[in-house]
C-alpha positions, 0 to 999 in steps of 0.5 A: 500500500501506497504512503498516504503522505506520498504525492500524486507524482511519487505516487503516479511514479510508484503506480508506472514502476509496478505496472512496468514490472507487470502488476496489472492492478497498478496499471488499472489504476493509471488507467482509472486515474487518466481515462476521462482526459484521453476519452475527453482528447480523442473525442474532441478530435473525432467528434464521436462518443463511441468512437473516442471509447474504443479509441480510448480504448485501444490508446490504453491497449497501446500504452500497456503494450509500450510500456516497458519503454516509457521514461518518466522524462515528461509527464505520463498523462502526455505520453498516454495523450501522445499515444491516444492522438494518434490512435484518434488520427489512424481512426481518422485516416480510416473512417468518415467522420460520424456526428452522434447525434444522441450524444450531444449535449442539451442547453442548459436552460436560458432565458428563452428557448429560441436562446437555448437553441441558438447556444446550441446551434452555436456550440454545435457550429463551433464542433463542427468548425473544430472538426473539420480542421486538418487532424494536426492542426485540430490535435494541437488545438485541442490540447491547447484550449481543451485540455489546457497544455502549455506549448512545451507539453503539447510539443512532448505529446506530438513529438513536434519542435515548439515553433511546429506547435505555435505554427500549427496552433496559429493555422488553426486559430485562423481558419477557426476565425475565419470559418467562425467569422462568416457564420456570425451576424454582424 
């Protein structure tokens, strides 16, 4: 049993060591610990829920496989959501993309129902536009405005030199703009 006064990443680290040796508990528990952000980063870049869960699925597949060769030189979660974008980008390369419509989230309620549909009109306009990004460009937004990863992180997780990812973070605000521009009433 872990210390109670051991911190999150000498616990994680803890967690990495024991499941690199085989104890497939410990890796259950990296897995419980870090499912919804890799299930939450696939599905902001296919777009489907169950998609993003078999996805995810396969990510945490790969991870178990790979990871005997996992150095703890960046952060775990970065190298899960390294693996888990590019089985989101092979899926991508493979399937059209699908819209779930069951899955979409309902308004919340506002100050009239015309008020609700327009917001989710919007967001929906705003998935749409997010999804229709080239997979790279997409996959650096994401992590940069969903998952909320510092450029260097995002660089760690892709495997790309930083002025790849302010590049593509760059195109991809662009053509957000633009596409998002000619859709609002001005």
């Amino acid at each position: 049993m872990l210390s109670p006064t051991a911190t999150i990443e000498e616990t994680e680290l803890d967690l990495i060591t024991q499941a690199q040796q085989g104890d497939r508990q410990a890796f259950g528990e990296l897995v419980r610990h870090h499912r919804e952000g890799v299930v939450t980063v696939v599905y902001r870049l296919c777009g489907d829920a169950n998609m993003a869960e078999d996805a995810a699925q396969e990510a945490f597949i790969r991870a178990w496989q790979h990871l005997p060769g996992y150095q703890p030189r960046s952060p775990f979660r970065n190298w899960l959501y390294r693996i888990a974008t590019n089985v989101a980008l092979d899926v991508l390369r493979g399937e059209k993309q699908t819209v779930d419509v069951d899955a979409l989230p309902l308004a919340a309620s506002g100050p009239s129902p015309e008020a609700a549909v327009e917001n989710m009109e919007r967001a929906e306009y705003v998935r749409q536009t997010v999804l229709a990004l080239p997979p790279a460009s997409r996959a650096v937004l994401v992590l940069r405005e969903y998952e909320e990863l510092s450029y260097q992180e995002i660089a760690d997780t892709l495997d790309i030199p930083i002025g790849t990812v302010m590049s593509r973070l760059s195109y991809a605000r662009k053509l957000m703009l633009e596409a998002l521009a000619s859709h609002v009433e001005v």
